[in-house]
C-alpha positions as CSV (number, residue, x, y, z in Angstrom):
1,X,8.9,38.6,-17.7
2,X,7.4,39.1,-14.4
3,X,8.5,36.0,-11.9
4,X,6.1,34.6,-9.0
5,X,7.7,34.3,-5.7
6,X,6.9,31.2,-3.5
7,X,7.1,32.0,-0.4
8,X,8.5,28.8,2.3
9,X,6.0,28.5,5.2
10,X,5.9,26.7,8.3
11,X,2.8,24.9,8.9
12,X,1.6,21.7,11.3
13,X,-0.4,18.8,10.2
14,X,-2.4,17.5,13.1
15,X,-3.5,13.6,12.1
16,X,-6.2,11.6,14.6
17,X,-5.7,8.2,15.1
18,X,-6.2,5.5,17.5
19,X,-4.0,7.0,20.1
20,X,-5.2,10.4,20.0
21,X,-3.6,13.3,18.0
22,X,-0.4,13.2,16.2
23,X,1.0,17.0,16.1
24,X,3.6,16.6,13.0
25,X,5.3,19.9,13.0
26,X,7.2,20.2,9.2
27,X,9.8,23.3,10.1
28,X,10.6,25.9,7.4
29,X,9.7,23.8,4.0
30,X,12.3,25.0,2.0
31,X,10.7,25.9,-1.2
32,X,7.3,23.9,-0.7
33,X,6.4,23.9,-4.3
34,X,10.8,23.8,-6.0
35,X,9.8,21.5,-8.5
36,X,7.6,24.5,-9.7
37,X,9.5,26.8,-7.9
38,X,12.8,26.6,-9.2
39,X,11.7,27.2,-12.7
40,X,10.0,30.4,-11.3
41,X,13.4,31.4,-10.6
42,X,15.1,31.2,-13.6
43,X,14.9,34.4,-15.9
44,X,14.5,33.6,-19.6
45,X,13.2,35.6,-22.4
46,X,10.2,34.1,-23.9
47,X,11.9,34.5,-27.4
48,X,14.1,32.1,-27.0
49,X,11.2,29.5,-26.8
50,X,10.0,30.6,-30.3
51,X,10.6,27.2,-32.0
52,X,12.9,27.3,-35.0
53,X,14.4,30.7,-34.2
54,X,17.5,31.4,-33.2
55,X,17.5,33.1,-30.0
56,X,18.1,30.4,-27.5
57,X,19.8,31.4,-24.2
58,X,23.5,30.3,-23.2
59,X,23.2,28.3,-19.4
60,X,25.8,30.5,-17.8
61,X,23.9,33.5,-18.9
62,X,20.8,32.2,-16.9
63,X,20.5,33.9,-13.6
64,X,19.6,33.0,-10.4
65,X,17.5,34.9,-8.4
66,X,17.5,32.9,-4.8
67,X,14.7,35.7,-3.4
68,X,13.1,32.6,-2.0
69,X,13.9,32.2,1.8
70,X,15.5,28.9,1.7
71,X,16.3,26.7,4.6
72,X,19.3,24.7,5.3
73,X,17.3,22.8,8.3
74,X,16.5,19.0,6.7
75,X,12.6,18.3,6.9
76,X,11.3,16.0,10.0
77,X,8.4,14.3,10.2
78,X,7.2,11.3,11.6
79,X,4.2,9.7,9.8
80,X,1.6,8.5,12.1
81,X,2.0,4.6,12.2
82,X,-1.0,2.5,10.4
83,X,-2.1,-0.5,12.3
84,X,-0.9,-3.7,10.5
85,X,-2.3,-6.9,11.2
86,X,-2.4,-10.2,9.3
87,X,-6.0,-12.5,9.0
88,X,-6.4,-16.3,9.8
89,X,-6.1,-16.6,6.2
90,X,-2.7,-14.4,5.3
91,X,-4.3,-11.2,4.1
92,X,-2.1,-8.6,5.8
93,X,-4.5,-5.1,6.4
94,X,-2.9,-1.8,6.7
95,X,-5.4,0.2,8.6
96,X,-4.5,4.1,8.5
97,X,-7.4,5.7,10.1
98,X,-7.7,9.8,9.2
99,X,-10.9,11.3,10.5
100,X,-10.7,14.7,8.4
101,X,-13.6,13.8,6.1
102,X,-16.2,11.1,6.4
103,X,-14.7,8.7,3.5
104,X,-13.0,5.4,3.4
105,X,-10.5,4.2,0.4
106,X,-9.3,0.4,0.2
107,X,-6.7,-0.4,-2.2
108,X,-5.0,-4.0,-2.8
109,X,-1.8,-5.2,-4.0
110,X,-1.9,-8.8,-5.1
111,X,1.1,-10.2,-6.4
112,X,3.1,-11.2,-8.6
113,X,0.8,-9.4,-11.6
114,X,2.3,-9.3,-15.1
115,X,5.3,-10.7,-14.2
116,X,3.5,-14.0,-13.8
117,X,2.1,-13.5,-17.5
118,X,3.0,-16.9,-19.8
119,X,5.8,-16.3,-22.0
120,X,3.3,-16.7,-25.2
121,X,0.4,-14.7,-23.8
122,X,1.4,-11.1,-22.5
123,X,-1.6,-9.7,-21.3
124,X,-3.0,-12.6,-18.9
125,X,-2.6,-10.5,-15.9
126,X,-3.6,-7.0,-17.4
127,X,-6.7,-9.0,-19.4
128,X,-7.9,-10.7,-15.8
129,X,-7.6,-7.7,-13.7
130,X,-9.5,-5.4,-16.5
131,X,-12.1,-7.9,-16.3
132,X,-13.3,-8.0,-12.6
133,X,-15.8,-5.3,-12.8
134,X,-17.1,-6.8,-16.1
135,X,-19.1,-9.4,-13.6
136,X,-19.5,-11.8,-10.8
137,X,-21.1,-15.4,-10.2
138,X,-24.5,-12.8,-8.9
139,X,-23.9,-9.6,-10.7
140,X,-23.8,-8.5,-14.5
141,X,-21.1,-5.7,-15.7
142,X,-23.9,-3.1,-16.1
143,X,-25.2,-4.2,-12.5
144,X,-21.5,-3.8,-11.0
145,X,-21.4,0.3,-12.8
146,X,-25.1,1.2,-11.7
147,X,-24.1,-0.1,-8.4
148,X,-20.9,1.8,-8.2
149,X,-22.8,4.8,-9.7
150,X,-25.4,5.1,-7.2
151,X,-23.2,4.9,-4.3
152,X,-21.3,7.4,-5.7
153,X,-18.1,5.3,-5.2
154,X,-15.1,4.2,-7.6
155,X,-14.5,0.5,-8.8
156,X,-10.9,0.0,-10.3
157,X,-8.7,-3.0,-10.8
158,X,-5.1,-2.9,-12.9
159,X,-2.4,-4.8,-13.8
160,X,0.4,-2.4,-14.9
161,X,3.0,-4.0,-17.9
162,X,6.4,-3.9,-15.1
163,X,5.1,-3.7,-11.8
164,X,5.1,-6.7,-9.6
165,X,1.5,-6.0,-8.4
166,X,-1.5,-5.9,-10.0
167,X,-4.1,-3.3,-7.7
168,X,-7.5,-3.3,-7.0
169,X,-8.8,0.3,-5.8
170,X,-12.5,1.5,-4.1
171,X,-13.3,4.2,-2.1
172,X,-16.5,6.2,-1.5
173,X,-18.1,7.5,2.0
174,X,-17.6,5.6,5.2
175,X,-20.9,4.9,5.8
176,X,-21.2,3.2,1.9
177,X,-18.5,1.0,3.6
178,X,-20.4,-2.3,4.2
179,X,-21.5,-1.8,0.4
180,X,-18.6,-0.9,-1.5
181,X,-17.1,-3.7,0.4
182,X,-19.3,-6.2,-0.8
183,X,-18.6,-5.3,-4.6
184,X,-15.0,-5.2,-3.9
185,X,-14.7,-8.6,-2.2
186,X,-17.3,-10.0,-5.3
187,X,-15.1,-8.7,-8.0
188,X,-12.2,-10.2,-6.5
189,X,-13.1,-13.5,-5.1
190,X,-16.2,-14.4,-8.1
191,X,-15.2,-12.8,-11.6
192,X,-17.2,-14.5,-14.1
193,X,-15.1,-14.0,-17.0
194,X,-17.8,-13.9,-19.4
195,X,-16.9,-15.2,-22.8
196,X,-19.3,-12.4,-24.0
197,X,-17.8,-9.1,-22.2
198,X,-13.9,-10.7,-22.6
199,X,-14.8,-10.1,-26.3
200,X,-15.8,-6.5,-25.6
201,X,-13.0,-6.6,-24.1
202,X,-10.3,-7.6,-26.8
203,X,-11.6,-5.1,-29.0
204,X,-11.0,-2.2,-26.5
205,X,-7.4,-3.5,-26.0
206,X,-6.8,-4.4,-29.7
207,X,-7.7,-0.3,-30.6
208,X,-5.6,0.9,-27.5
209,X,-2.6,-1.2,-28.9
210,X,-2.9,0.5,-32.6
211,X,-3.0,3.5,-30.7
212,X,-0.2,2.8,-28.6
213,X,2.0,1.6,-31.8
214,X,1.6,5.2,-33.3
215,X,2.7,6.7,-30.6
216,X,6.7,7.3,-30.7
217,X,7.3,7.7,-27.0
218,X,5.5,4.1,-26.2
219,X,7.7,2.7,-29.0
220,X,10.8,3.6,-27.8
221,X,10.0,2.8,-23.9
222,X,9.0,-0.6,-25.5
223,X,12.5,-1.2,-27.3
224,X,14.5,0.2,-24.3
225,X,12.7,-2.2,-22.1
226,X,13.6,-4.9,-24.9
227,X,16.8,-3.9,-25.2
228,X,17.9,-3.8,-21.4
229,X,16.0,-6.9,-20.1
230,X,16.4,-9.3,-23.3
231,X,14.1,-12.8,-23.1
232,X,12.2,-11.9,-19.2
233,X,8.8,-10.7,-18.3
234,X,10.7,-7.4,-17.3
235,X,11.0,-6.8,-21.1
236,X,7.3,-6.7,-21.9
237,X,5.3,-3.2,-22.2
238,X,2.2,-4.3,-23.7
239,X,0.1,-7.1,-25.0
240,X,0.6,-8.2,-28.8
241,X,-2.1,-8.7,-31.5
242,X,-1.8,-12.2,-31.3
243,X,-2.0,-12.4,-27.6
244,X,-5.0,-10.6,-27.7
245,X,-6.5,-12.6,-30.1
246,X,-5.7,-16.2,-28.5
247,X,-5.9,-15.6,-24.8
248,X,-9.5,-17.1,-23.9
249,X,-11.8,-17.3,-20.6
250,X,-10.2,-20.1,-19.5
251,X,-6.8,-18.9,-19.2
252,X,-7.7,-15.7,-16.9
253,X,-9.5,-18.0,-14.7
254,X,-6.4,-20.5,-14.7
255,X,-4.4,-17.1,-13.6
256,X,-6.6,-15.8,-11.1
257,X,-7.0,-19.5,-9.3
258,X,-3.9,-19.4,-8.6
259,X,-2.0,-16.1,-8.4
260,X,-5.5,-14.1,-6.4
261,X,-4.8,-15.7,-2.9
262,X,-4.7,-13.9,0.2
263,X,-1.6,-14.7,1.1
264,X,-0.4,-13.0,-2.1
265,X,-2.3,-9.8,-1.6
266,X,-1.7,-7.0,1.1
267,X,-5.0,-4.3,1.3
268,X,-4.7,-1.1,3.1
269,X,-7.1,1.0,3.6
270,X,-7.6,5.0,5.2
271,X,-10.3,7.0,5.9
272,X,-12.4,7.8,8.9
273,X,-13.1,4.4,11.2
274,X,-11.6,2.6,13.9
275,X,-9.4,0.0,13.1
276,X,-10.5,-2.5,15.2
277,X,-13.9,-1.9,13.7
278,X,-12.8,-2.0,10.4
279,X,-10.9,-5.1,11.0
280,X,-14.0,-6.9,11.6
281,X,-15.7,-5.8,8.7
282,X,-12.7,-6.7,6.3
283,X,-13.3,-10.0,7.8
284,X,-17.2,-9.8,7.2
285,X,-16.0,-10.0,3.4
286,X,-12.5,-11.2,3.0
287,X,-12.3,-13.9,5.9
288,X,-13.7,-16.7,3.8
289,X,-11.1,-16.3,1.1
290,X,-8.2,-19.0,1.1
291,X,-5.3,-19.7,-0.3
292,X,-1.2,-19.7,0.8
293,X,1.3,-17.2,-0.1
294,X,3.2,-18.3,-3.3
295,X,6.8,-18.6,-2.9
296,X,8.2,-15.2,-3.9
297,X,10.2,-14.8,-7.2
298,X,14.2,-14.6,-6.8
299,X,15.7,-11.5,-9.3
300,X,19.4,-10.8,-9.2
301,X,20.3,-7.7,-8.1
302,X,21.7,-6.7,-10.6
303,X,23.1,-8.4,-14.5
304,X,26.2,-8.2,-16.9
305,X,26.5,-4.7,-18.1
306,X,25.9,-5.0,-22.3
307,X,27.9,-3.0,-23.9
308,X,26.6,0.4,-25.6
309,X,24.9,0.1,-28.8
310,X,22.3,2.0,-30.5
311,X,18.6,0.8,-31.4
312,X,16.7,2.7,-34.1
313,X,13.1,1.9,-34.3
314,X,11.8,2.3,-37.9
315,X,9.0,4.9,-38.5
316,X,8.5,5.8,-41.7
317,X,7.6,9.6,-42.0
318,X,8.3,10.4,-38.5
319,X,9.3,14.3,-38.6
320,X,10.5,13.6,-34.7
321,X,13.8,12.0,-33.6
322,X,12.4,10.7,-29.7
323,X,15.7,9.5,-28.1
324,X,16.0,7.0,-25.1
325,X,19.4,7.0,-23.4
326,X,20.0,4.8,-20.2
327,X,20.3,1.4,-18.3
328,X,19.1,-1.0,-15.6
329,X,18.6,0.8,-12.1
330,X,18.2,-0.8,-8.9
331,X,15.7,-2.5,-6.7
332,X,13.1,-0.8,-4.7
333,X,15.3,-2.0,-1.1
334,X,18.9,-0.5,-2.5
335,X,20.9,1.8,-1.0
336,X,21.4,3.2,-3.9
337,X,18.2,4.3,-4.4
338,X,18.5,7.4,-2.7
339,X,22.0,8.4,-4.4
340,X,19.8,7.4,-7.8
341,X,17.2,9.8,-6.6
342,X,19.1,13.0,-6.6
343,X,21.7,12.0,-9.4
344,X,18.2,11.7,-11.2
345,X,17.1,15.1,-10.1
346,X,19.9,16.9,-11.3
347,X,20.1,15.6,-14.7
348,X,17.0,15.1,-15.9
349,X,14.3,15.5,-13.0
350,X,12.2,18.4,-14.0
351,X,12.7,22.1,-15.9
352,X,15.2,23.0,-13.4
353,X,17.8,20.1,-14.8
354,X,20.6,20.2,-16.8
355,X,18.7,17.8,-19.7
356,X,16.2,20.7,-19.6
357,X,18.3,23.8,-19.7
358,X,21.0,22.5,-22.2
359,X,18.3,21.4,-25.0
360,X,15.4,23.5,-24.5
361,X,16.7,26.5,-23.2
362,X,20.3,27.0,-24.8
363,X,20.1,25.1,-27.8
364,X,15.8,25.3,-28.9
365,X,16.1,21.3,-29.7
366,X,13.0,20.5,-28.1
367,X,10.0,21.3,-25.7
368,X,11.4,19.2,-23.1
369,X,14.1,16.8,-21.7
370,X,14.1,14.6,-18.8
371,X,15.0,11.6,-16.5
372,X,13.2,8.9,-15.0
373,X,13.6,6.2,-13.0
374,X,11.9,3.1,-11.9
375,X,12.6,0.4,-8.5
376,X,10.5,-2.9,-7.6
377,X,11.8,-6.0,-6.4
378,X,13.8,-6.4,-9.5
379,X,16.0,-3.7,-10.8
380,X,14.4,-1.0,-12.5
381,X,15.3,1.1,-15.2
382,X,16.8,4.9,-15.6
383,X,16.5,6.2,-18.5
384,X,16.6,10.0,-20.0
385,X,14.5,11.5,-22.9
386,X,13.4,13.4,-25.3
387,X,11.9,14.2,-28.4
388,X,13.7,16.6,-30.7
389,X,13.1,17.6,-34.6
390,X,14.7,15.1,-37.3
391,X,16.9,17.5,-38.6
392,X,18.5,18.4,-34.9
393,X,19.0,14.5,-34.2
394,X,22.9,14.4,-34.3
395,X,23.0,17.7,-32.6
396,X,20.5,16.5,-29.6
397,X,22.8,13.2,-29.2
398,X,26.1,15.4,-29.3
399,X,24.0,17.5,-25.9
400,X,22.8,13.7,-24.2
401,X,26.3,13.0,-24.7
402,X,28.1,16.2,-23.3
403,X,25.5,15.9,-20.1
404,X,25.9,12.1,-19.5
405,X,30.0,12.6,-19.4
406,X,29.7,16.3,-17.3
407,X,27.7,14.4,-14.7
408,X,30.2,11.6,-14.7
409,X,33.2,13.7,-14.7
410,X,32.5,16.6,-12.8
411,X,31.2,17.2,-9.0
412,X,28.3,18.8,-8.9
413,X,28.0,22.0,-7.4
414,X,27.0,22.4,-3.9
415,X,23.9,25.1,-5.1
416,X,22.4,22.5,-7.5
417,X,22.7,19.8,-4.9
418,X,20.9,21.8,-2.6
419,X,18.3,22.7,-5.0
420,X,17.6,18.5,-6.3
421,X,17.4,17.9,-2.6
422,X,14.7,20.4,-2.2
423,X,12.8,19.8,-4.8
424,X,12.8,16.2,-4.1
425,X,12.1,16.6,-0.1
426,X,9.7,19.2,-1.1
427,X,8.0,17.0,-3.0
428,X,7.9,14.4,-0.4
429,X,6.5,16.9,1.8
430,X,3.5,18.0,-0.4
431,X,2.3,14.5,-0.5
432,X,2.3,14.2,3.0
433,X,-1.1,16.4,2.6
434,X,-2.6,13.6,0.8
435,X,-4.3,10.1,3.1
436,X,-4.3,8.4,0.0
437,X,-0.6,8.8,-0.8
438,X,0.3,8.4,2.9
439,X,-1.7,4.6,2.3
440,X,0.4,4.4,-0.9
441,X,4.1,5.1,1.6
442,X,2.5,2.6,4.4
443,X,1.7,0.0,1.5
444,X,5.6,0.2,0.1
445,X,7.0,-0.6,3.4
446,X,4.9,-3.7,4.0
447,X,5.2,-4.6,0.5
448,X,9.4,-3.9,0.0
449,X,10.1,-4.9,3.6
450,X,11.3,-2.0,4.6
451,X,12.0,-0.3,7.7
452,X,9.1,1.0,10.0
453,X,10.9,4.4,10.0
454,X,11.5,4.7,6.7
455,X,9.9,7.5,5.4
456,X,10.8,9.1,8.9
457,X,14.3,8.8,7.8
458,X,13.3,9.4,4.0
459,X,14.4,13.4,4.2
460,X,17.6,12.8,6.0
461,X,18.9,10.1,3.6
462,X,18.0,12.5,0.4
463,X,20.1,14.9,2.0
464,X,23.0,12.8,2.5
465,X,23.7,12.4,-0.8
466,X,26.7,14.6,-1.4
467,X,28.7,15.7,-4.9
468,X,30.9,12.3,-4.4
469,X,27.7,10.2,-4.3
470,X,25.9,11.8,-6.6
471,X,29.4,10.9,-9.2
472,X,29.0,7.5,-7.5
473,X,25.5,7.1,-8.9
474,X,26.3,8.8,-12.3
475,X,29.2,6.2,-13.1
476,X,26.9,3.3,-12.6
477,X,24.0,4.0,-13.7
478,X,25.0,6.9,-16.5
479,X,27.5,4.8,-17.9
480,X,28.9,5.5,-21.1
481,X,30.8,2.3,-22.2
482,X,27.0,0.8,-21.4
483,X,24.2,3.0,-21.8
484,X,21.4,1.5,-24.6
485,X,20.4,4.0,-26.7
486,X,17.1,4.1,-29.0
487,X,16.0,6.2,-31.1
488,X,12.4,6.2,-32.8
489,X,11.9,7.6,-36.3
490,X,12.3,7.9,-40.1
491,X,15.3,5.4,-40.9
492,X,16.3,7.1,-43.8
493,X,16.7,10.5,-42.9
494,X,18.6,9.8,-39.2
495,X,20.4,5.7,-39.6
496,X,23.7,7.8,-41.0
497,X,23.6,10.7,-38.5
498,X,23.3,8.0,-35.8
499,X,25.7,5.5,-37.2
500,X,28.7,8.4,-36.2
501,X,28.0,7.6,-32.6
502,X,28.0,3.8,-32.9
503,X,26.6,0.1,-34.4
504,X,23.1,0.8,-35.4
505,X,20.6,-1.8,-34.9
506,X,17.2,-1.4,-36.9
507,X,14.0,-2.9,-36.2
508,X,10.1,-2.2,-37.0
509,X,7.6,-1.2,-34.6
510,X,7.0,-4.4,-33.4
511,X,10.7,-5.1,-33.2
512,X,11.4,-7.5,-35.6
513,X,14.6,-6.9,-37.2
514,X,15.5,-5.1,-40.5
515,X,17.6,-5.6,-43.3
């Protein structure tokens, strides 16, 4: 098969701001696009992807091109600072200004967003955000769209099941900024919470929940959770049927009294202004909201390691085995987030991994396999996956298993280190063509408390990460004595296959334990 070569380029991104131009020059990107790019440079036969045939490829047949120019020289970049300033009333702006196009996006993080959910109602949070553009004290839900509409302009508000955050997004032209700030600051300071459209409401969330309930992958990512952070609003990944049914006008307005406060909420905002300028005009809208910062919510570190057992989530008739192996991570301020990063990368963190090549490519188990991980200001998860045909379910666990102790046991070697750190500086890189990512980096640092020159420093730490801490990472976080597996399908064709590699646990969809 014919293989496309990416050339590595240099190129400079020239950013205006407040203090004239920024010239960033980003020197040789090693293999701009190696997430993509390191795929492209693998030679397989496209037989061996036929699914059920037998022509898979061994991994140490696999060859390496390299006719990519590659770089050893570590990306540098300095991203041009934001403004940050905090209102008489503790909202903190982040003011990026970017005068490439004549558009303006503002997006909010108020906190503390699901986590703040009552025990007996999951959903609060998700229910109150979804419900901000459904109206206002002065405008109806089909007033808040046709005004949204006309301007051309988006209108979003989430609250995501396991973030700390729930976000508020609007963006349009700059000079629709006056306007698409007064429907931002309405939906956010005077949601109605009609008793009408929060009915509309439940019935769009109660059909989303049967849909999520059929879907394997949700299930399983809603048992690891389950599994790894027990009786804590960590654990929950959705709302239930009988949260939606009894959670009531009244209790999204008791939630949004008192968790939507300035001093809770951070909004940053980037597009083509002055911030001084748009600091007045925030105030315009936002300056006459009140309300303290809450105290912030302590979360250990880290918790007593459980030790390994295996979770099989009941689905009658499933013809797929989807497998969850992993563990708690670490919080978004760790140090050992960056050796989590690349050990990530090499195991499961795209084609180019060793989860990818040992069960699509040399075995034909599966279309895919990968890693993932998670960090806020409690510790995440990491967690690898995949789904793999019923019958190949011991086989896929013997290949999770064989990959989980290789990474633990063995350095890796020095060309698949380089390779994870340039597809994860790369990466990094790529989004640095995008404001609204930029906002996103800005944003994490005020929100984490994390250093000013963090993402100026973001390259060099990736690359620091040698074999040894790459082994460091793997024994923590890939640890056999205590990684929580769960696998999601039919009970009676996989419980014995599974019971060989430990204690099987069974539950049902909604995780109620079975006989």
């Amino acid at each position: 098969m014919s293989v496309a070569m990416i050339k590595a380029s240099k190129f400079q991104i020239q950013t205006a701001g407040a203090n004239g131009t920024l010239s960033r020059v980003v020197r040789n990107i090693f293999a701009v696009s190696a997430v993509l790019a390191a795929t492209a440079m693998l030679a397989f036969s496209p037989a061996a992807r036929a699914q059920g045939q037998d022509k898979s490829t061994s991994v140490s047949k696999v060859e390496r091109l390299n006719r990519a120019p590659v770089s050893k020289e570590i990306l540098r970049v300095q991203l041009p600072r934001p403004t940050v300033v905090k209102l008489k009333n503790g909202l903190t702006l982040v003011l990026q200004e970017d005068h490439k196009l004549p558009t303006v996006a503002f997006t909010m993080w108020i906190r503390p967003g699901q986590l703040a959910d009552p025990a007996d109602l999951p959903g609060v949070a998700s229910f109150t955000a979804g419900m901000l553009r459904e109206g206002t004290a002065t405008r109806s839900s089909a007033q808040i769209a046709s005004e949204v509409e006309s301007l051309g302009a988006s209108l979003d508000a989430t609250s995501r099941f396991g973030a700390s955050y729930t976000t508020v997004d609007a963006s349009g032209l700059i000079s629709d900024a006056p306007k698409i700030l007064d429907l931002m600051s309405d939906v956010v300071l005077h949601p109605a919470f009609s008793a009408d459209e929060l009915a509309k409401f439940k019935q769009a969330e109660g059909a989303t929940l049967e849909q999520r309930l059929s879907n394997p992958t949700f299930l399983g990512q809603q048992a690891f959770k389950r599994v790894i952070y027990g009786d804590t609003p960590m654990a929950i990944a959705s709302p239930t049927k009988a949260s939606i049914e009894k959670i009531s006008v009244d209790n999204l307005k008791q939630f949004h009294d008192k968790h939507y406060l300035p001093g809770n909420s951070i909004l940053g905002i980037t597009g083509d202004f002055k911030a001084a300028e748009m600091r007045a005009l925030i105030e315009k809208y936002f300056g006459g909201w009140t309300g303290a910062a809450e105290a912030p919510d302590k979360f250990p570190a880290s918790a007593p390691a459980q030790p390994t057992k295996i979770t099989l989530v009941d689905r009658p008739g499933s013809v797929q085995t989807v497998i969850f192996g992993g563990d708690r991570g670490v919080q978004r301020t760790s140090p050992e987030y960056y050796g989590l990063a690349v050990m990530n990368q090499v195991i499961g963190g795209g084609p180019q991994s060793r989860l990818f090549l040992d069960l699509r490519e040399e075995h034909s188990l599966t279309y895919g396999a990968y890693s993932r991980f998670s960090a806020d200001l409690y510790p995440g998860d990491w967690f690898a996956f995949s789904p793999v045909r019923t019958q190949v379910t011991g086989e896929a666990m013997e290949r999770f298993l064989y990959e989980f102790k290789k990474i633990n046991n063995e350095l890796t070697p020095q060309s698949e280190l380089d390779d994870a750190h340039r597809a994860i500086i790369a990466n990094f890189a790529l989004s640095l063509e995008q404001p609204a990512q930029i906002l996103n980096d800005w944003l994490t640092v005020q929100y984490y408390g994390l250093p000013v020159d963090y993402w100026d420093q973001y390259p060099d730490h990736i690359g620091s990460i040698d074999a040894a801490g790459v082994q460091a990472a793997a024994k923590k976080f890939v640890d056999l004595d205590h990684v929580q597996w769960i696998c999601v399908g039919d009970r009676k064709q996989i419980q014995d296959v599974l019971a060989k590699y430990g204690t099987v646990n069974v539950v049902d969809v909604s995780g109620q334990a079975e006989n």
